[in-house]
N, C-alpha and C positions, 0 to 999 in steps of 0.2 A: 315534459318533452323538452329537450335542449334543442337549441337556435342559436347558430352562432352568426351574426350575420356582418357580412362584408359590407359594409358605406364609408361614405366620407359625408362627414358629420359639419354643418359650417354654420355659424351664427351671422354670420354678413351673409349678402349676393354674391358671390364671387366672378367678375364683369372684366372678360378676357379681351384685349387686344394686340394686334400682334403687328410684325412688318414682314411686309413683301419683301425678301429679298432677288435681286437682281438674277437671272437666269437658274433662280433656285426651285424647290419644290415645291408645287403647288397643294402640299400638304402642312395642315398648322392644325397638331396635334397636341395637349398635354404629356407628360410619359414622367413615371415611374416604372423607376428598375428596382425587381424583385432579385437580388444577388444576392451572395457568399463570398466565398476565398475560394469553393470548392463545390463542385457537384451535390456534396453530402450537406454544405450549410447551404445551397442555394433553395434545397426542398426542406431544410426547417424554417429557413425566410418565408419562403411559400405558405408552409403549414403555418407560422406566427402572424401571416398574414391575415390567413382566411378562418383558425379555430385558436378558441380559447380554453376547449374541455373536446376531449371527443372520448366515444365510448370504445373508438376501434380504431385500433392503426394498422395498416398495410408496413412492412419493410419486405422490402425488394434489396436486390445486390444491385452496387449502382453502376456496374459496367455489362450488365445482363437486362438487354433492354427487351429481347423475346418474350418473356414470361411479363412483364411490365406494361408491354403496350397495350396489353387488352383488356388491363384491371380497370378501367376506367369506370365504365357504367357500376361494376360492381362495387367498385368504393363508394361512389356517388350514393348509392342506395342505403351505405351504410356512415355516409356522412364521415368517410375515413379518409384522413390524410396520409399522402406516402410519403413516406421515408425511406433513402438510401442509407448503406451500409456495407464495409466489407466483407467478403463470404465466409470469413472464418472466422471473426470476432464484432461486435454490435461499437460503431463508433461512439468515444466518451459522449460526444455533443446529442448524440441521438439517445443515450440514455439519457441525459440529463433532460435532453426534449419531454423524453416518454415523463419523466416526471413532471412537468409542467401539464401535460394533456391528462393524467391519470387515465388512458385509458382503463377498461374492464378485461380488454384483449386484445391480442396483439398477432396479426396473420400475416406468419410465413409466404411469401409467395416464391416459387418454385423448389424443387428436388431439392436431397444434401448436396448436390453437387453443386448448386447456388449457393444457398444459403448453408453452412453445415450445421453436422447437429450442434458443434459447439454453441452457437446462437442460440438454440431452445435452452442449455444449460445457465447460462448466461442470464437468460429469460425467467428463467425456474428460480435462480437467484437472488431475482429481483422481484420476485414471487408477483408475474405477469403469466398469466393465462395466454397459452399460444396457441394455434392451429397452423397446419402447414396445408397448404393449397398447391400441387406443385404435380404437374403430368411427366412422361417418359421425355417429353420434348413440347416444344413450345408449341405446339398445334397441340396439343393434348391438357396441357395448361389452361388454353385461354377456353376448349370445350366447358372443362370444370366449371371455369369461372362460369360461361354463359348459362351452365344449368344451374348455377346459383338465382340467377333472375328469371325473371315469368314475363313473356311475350311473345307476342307473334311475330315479329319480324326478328330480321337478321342483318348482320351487316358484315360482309365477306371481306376481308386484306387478306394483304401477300404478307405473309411474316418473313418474308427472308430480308426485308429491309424495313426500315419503323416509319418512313413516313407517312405513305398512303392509313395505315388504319391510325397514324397520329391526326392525319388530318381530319378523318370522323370521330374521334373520342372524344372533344364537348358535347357534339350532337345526340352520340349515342348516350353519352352520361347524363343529359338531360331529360330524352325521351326514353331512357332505361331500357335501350336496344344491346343485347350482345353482340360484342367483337370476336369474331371467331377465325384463327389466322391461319391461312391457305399456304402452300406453294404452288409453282405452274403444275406440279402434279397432285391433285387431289389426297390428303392425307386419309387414312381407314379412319382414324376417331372423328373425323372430319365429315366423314359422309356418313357414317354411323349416327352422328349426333343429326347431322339434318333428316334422317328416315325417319329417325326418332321424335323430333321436335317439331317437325314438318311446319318450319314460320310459312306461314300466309304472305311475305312480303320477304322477299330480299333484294336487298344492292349492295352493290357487287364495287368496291372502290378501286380503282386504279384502270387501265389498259388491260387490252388483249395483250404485252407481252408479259405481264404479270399475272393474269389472271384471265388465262386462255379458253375462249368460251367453248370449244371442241369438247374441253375437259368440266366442264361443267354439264354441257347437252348429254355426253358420254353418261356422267351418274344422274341424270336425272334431275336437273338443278334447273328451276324454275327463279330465271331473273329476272325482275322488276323494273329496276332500274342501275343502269352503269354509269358511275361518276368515274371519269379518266381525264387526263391530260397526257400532252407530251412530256411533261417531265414534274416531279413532286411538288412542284409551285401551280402550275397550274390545278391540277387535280385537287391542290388543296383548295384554291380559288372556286374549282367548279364545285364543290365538295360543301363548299360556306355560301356560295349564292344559292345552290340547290336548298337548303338548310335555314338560310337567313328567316323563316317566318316562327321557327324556332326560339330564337336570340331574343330576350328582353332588353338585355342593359346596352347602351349606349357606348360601353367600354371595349378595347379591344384588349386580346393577350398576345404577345407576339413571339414568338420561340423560332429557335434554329430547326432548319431543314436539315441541317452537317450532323450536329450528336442529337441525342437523342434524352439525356439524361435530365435536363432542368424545366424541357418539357411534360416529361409524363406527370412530375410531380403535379405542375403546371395546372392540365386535363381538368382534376379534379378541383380546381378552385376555378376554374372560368367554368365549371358547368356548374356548381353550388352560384357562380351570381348571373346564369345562361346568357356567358357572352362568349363569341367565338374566337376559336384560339387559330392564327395565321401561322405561316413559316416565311423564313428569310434567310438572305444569305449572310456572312457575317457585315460586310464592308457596303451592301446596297441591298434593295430591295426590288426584287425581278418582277418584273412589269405589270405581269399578272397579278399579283399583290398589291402591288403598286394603285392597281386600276379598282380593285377593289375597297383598299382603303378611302382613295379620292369617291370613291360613290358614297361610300358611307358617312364624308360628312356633309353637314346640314349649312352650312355658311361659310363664303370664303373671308380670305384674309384682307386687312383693308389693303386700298391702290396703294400702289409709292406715290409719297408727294414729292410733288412739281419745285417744293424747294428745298435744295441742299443745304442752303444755309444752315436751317436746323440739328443738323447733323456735322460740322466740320469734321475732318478727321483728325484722329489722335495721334499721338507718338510714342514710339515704344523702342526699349531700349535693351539691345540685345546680351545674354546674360549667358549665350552657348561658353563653354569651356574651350578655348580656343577661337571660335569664328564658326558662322552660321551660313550654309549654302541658299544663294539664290537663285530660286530653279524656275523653270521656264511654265508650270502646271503646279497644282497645288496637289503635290502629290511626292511622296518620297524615290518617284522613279523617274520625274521629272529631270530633265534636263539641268545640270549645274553654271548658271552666267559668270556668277562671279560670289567669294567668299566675304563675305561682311565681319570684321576684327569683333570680338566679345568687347562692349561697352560702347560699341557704337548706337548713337540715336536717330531715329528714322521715320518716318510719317508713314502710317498702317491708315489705305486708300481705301480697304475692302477685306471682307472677310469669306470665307467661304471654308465650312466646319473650321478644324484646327489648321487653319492656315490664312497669313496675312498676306496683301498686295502690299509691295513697296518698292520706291525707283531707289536705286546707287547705284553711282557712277553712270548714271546714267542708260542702265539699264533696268528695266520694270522686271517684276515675277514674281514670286513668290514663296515665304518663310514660315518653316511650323511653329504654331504659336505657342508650344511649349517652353521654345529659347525666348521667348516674348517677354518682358515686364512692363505694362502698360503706364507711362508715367502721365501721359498730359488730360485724364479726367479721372474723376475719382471715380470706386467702383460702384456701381446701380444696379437695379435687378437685372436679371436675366430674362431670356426669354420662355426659359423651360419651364413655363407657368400655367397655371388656370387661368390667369390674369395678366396680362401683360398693357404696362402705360409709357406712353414717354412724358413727364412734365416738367416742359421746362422751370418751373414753381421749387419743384424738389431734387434737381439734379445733382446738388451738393447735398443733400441727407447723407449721413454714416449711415453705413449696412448692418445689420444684424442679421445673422443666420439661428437657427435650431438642431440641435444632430437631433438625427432621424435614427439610428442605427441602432437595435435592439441589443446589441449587446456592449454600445459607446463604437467610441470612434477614437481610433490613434491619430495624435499631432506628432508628426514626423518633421526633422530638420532641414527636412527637403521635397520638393513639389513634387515625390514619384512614390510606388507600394515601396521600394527597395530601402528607404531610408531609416534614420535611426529611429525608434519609437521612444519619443520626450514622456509623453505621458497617456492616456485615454482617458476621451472625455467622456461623462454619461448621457446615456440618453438623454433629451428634453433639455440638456443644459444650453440657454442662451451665451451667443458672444458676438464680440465685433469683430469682424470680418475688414480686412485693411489692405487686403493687395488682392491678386491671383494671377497663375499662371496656368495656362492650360484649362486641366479639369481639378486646379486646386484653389482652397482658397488659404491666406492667410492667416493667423490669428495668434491670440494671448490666451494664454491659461495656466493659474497658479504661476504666474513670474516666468513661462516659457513661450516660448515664439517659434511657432514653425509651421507647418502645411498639414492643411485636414484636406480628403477627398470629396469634390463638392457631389456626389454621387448619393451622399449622405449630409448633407445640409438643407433644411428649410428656408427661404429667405422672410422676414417676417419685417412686414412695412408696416406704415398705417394707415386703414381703410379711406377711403374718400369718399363722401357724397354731394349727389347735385338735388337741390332743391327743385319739385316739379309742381307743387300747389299753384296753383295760376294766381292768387291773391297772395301771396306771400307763405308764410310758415310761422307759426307764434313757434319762439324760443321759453319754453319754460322752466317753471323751478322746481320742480317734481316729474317725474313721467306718468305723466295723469291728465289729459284732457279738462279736470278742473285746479291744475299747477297755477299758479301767479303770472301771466305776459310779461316776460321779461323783455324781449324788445322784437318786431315779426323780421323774419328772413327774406328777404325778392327771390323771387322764381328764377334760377338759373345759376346760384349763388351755390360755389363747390366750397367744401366744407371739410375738415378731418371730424373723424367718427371713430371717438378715444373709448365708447363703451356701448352697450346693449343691453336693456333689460324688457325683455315683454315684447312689444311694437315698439318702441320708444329707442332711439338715439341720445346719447349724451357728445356733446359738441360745445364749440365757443367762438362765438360772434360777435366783434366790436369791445372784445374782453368781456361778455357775459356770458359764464356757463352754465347751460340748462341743459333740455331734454325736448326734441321733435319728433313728430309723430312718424313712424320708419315708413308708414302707408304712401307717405308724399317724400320719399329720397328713393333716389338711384344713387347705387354703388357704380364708383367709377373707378376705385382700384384695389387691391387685393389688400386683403388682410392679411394673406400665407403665398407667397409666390415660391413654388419649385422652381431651384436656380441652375443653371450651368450655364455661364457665360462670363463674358466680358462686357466692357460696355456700346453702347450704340456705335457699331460700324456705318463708315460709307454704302454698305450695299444694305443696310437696317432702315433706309428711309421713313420717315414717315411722320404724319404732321401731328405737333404737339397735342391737337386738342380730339385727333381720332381716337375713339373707343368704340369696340366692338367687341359682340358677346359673345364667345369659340366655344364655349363649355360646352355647348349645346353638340361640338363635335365628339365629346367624349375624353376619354381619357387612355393612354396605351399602357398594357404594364407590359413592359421589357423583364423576360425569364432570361434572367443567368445575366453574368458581367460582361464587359467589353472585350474580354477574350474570347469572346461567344459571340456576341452580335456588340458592333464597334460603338465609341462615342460617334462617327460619321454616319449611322445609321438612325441612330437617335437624333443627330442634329437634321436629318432628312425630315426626319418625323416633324419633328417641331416645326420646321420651316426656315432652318437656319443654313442648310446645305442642297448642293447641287445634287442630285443623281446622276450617273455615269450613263446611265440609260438613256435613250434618244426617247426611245417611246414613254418614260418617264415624263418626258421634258413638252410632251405635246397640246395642245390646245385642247383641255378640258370644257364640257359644258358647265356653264358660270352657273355659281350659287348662288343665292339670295344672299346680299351684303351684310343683313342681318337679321336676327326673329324676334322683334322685338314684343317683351312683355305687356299686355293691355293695359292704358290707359288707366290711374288709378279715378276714382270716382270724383264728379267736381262737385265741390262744396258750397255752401253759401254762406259759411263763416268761414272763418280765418285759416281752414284746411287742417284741422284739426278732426280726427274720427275715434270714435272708441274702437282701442282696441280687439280683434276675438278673444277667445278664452284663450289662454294660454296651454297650451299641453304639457306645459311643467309646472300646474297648478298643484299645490299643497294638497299633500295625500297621507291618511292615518298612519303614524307609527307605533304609537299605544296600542294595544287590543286588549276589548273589555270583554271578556267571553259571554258575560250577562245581557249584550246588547244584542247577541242573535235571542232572537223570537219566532220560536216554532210557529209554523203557519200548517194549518190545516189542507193538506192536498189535495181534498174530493169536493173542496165547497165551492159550491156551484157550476160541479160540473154531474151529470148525470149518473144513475149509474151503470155498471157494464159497456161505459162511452168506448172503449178499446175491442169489445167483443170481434172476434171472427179476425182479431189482428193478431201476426206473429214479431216478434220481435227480440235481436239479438242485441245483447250489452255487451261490451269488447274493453274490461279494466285493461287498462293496458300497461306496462310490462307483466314483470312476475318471474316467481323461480330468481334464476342469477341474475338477469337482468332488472336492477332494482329502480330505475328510471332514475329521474334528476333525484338530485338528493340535498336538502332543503340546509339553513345555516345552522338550524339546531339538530341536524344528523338524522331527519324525519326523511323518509320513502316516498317517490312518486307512487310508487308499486300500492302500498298499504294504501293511502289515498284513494283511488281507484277503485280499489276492490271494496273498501267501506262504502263510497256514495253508488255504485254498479248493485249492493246484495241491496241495500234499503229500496232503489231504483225498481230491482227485481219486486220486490214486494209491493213497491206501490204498482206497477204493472200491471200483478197478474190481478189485482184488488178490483184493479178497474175492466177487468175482463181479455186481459192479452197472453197469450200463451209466450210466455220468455225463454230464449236459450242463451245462455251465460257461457262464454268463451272461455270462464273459470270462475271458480265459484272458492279458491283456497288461492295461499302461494305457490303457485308452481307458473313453469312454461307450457305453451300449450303443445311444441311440438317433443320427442322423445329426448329425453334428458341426455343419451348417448349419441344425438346425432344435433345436438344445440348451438344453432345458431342465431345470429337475430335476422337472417335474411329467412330461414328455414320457420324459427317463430311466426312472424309475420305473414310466411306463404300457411303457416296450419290455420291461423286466422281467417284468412281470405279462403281456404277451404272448406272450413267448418261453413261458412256463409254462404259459398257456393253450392255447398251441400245439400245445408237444411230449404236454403230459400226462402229466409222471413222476407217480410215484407219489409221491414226496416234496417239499416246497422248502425246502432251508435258508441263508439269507443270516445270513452273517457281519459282524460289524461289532467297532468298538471303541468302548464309553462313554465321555464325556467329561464333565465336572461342573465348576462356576466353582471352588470348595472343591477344590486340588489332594491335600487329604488323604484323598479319598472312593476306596475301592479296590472290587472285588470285581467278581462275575458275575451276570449276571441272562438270562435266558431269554425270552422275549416269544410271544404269542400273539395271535390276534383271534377275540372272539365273533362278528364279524360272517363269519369264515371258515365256507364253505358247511358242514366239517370242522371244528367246532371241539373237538368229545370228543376227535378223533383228535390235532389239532393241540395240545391240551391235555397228552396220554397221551404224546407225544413230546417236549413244550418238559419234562414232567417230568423224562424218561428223561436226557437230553442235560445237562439243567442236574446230574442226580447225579450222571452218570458225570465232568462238566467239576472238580466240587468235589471229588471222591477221585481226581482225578490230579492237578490241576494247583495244587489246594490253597489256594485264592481266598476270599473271604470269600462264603459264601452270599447272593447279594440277591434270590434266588428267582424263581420264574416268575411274571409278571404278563400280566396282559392289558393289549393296547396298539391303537393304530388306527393302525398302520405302515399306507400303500399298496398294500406287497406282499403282507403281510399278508391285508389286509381284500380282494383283489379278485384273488386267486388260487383255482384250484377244486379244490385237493389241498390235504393236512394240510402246512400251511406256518408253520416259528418264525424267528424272528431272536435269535441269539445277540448278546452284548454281553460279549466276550469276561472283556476285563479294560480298566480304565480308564486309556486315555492322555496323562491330565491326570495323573497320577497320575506322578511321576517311577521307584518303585519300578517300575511296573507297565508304564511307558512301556518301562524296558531292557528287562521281559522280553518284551516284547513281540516285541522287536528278537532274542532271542535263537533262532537257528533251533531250537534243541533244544526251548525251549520252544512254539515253532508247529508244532515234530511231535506233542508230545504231548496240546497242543490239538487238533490233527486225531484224534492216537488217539481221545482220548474222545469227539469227536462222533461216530463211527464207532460206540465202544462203546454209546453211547447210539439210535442207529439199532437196532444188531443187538438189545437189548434192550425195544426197543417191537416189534420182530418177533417176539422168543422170547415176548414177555408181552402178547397182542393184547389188545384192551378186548372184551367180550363181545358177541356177537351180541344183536342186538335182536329 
């Protein structure tokens, strides 16, 4: 089974601080912006985002957002990324995507008159397997889609406009609800599909003048619940707080209210990591938003301090082509004082987004910081961080930045898109960063000098930590609690943290460098800070030695560029700009200043502890096929212990669907069905009547109507059907990281059975780990298909992973796929000897 999964991966803490700024917003968010050039590269950013292989891809026309808004749940189910495209030819960048994802297939979404057929030619060329999914009209469209998925409820928009059903498409792609899109008049495939479908639950999103309840009572339309507002910000706000018990991740995704396009792609990557997706306007963030954001995070930003000193202001020298207006607002509509000559120098008081305070002539106001070149301190991180420090210790460091940009990054002769492009730098390439203006920063490369977009630069410092051991901290000469005392550290003593290995810190103290134990340091500043900034402004207050921990409020990903949603909106986010809004600007209830992490344990030597095991402990690469050892299945268990039990095996793919496919060109598929038929037999041996979801290669649903949504549902109705008493579907893990081995178990809360299905993915994942010897990745909860919409105690195994080249041979090995079957066996007979307690 393929897993692509979205994290941010860190080997340090990363220990965020930030400043107050002066009549600014009481939001201090992280943010990453997910962009392009274009609508069509904004949704392959998206997709490089969130997959690294996918089996299926959605393309959509990217100015046809009808047929688009309601694909959500159903990509989700199929773990597909969307992609835009012109309607009458497949853009180069999205072929070239489709060859990075290798999908299996590739679905059409809407009629020729979206997408034409030139596209499937196109498709056929590049010998991609297509289906077209596409109704008379967009109400008819999104019915299809919703009979592709299986549930009881419903979730009703207006399709004449994409906010309201954008505002539920995480939720619904999470809990795998259909979007099914209305006008104020009731469409026929519309009330045809609810007579038909009759969901037990609908709501209804938007207002009475979208979604007029006369015309609802009229067909017969039983509503639940009504998410509205006055206007598409709200409705989205009421839409996410209804919703929020939903949401796992701590992250937000924020897209435009105004188009429609870098959102939908959007949808489906914030419901694969179930975080919720907002709207906004482009240049501010409407209150209702606003309000929801501030509730969402967990701690505020520190006070301003009480001394300025720490902060002088800077001077900056103006570089406009001609002479630079000083306006009375920070704002291009502002009022003009008086014109400042190009090269004059000036003291910048305050900052507030892209725009400076500064007096001449005796008049105060205000100048975009574009025409800006910062002369009187060198340049430091920014604030657009996980982590943000002031130390007066390192304020003279040279900066180094990282492009981010997957596909490089042009150095242009000048700080704007429109300039000449010198050269492109690649990904992951390090450099030094030596000015900035605006949202650019400086730099060299290959003997050229000119402006990168800091939109796509990492800032990359060096970590810091503070020593907490209350007796000191031995510095040693190995990272090993029996290393040589090279000389102990005092409690409180902040440190750079040049390496990592295990628990262990590599440092240097008084000129000895060794290795402390990471149990007793705080990280006190980043090791990777996202930048956009300038340096410490007058309105940046804040005292040298404040640190506080924001991570905890998440992280924003911004869909689409600044033509979309502005750098002033993003500088909101962070905490670096005013809102226009009053109601923005109001006295919020106070956070806890910080959450901080427990107390590491006190020592009685020298604050030195062993390490835990490492989770990147050394794992077989050799396989010796003679080291699997047949194990006998029935010894000492009775016999006919299964009697009067039914029970179904679910290999899972099959037919065209050939599941992950391992580095020596080996089948999840074949896999499956080898350790599922031995399974069968040792079963039925023990007294249990089996039914096998497939017992050959094939799909289990009809070849001429094959899909893997349709797959899936034949699955869940063969089980529905028969009604064994068990369901276990077999699978093999696959991971991008060929180094990831082990077993893991799966479960669903949403199973009618989940105690029992819980009591079993237990039993099964024990008895898998003391035979067959895998690395424990444990039972989790998951929202498998089969899973979620079977009515017996049903798991999905993940046996051992076939990306995994060790793990791929044994997979391959029969001896090893009997003694996989023994133990799922073992693990059956075990949740029957040890039932869960009557209620």
């Amino acid at each position: 089974m393929k897993k692509i999964i979205l994290c941010v991966i860190t080997s340090l803490t990363c220990i965020l601080s930030a400043p107050l700024i002066t009549q600014a917003s009481p939001l201090v968010y992280s943010t990453e912006r997910i962009a392009g050039q274009d609508r069509v590269e904004t949704a392959l950013k998206i997709s490089q985002k969130g997959w690294d292989s996918a089996q299926t891809v959605i393309l959509c026309e990217y100015s046809d957002y009808p047929d688009s808004i309601a694909s959500t749940p159903f990509a989700v189910s199929l773990d597909a990324p969307i992609l835009l495209t012109a309607g009458n030819s497949i853009d180069p960048r999205v072929l070239q995507e489709l060859q990075r994802l290798k999908p299996q297939k590739v679905i059409l979404l809407g009629g020729i008159a979206c997408l034409q057929p030139s596209i499937e030619k196109e498709l056929d060329n590049s010998s991609l397997k297509w289906e077209r999914i596409g109704g008379i009209d967009r109400y008819e469209t999104s019915v299809l889609l919703a009979k592709r998925l299986s549930s009881d409820s419903l979730i009703l928009a207006n399709g004449d406009n994409f906010p309201d059903a954008l505002s539920a498409a995480t939720y619904a792609g999470i809990k795998q609800i259909p979007i099914v899109l209305t006008s104020t008049t009731l469409p026929d495939s519309v009330i045809q599909y609810y007579q038909e479908a009759g969901p037990k639950h609908l709501i209804v999103i938007g207002g009475e003048v979208v979604v007029p309840s006369i015309e609802l009572t009229k067909n017969k339309f039983s509503v639940e619940t009504r998410l509205g507002g006055q206007d598409r910000y709200q409705t989205n706000a009421k839409v996410v707080t209804y919703m929020k018990g939903t949401y796992k991740s701590n992250d937000l995704f924020l897209a435009s209210g105004i188009t429609f396009p870098d959102a939908v792609a959007g949808t489906v990557l914030a419901s694969k990591v179930e975080a919720p997706l907002l709207l906004t306007e482009k240049e501010d963030i409407p209150p209702s938003v606003y309000s929801l954001m501030r509730e969402h995070m967990q701690v505020e930003p520190p006070s301003e301090s009480s001394d300025s000193s720490a902060n002088p202001s800077k001077k900056g020298k103006v570089n406009a082509t001609g002479s630079l207006n000083l306006r009375d607002t920070p704002s291009p509509t502002g009022k003009t004082l008086v014109t400042i000559p190009n090269g004059t120098t000036i003291d910048l008081t305050e900052q507030q987004g892209q725009w400076y305070k500064t007096t001449y002539q005796s008049k105060t106001g205000w100048i975009s910081a574009d025409y800006i070149t910062v002369i009187s301190t060198p340049l430091t991180p920014s604030d657009d961080s996980d982590t943000k420090t002031t130390d007066n210790n390192t304020s003279n460091q040279s900066l180094k930045g990282e492009i981010t940009a997957s596909g490089g990054l042009n150095l242009r002769d000048t700080p704007s898109p429109t300039g000449a492009t010198l050269a492109t730098i690649p990904k992951g390439t390090a450099l030094d960063l030596t000015d900035h203006q605006g949202q650019w920063y400086k730099t060299t490369y290959q003997s050229k000098t000119g402006w990168i977009s800091a939109d796509y630069v990492t800032i990359i410092s060096t970590p810091k930590g503070e020593i907490t051991a209350s007796g000191g901290l031995n510095l040693r000469d190995t990272p090993s609690p029996t290393g040589k005392t090279l000389i102990t550290i005092p409690k409180g003593t902040t440190l750079d943290l040049t390496d990592l290995q295990g628990q262990w810190y590599k440092t240097t103290y008084q000129s000895k460098t060794g290795w402390v134990s990471a149990a007793f340091v705080t990280s006190v500043s980043p090791n990777k800070i996202s930048s956009i900034s300038s340096t410490t402004t007058a309105t940046n207050k804040i005292s040298s030695t404040t640190t506080i921990d924001l991570s905890v409020n998440g992280r924003v990903y911004i869909l689409g560029g600044t033509g979309i949603i502005s750098s002033n909106t993003q500088n909101i986010i962070q905490g670096k700009a005013s809102s226009k809004y009053k109601d923005n600007l109001k006295s919020f209830p106070s956070l806890p200043s910080e959450i901080k992490k427990p107390d590491p344990p006190s020592s009685d030597n020298d604050g030195d502890v062993t390490p835990p095991p490492s989770d990147n402990s050394t794992v077989p690469t050799t396989y010796d096929p003679s080291s699997e050892v047949l194990i006998d299945p029935f010894q000492g268990i009775p016999a006919n212990a299964l009697a009067g039990k039914t029970i179904m095996i679910d290999p899972g793919h099959g037919g065209p669907d050939t599941g992950a496919i391992g580095p020596k060109h080996t089948n999840e598929k074949d896999n499956t069905l080898a350790i599922s038929l031995v399974l069968n037999n040792i079963l039925k041996q023990a007294g249990a009547q089996v039914i096998l979801t497939r017992d050959t290669d094939i799909c289990i649903c009809p070849v001429t109507n094959y899909s893997e949504t349709a797959d899936l549902q034949a699955r869940v109705d063969l089980a529905n059907k028969y009604k064994p008493d068990l369901f276990i579907c077999i699978h093999n893990d696959s991971f991008t990281n060929p180094d990831v081995q082990g077993t893991s178990t799966f479960y669903s809360k949403e199973n009618l059975k989940e105690n029992e299905s819980i009591q079993l993915a237990s039993n099964i994942e024990s008895s898998l780990i003391d035979t067959i010897k895998t690395k424990n990745r444990g039972v989790k909860e998951a929202r498998d298909y089969v899973l979620r919409y079977t009515s017996m105690p049903a798991v999905l195994l993940e046996t051992a992973f076939i990306s995994n080249p060790y793990e791929e041979a044994r997979l391959q090995n029969p001896t090893f796929q009997k003694n996989v079957a023994s133990a799922i066996f073992h693990g059956i007979y075990n949740y029957y000897k040890n039932p869960l307690p009557k209620a």
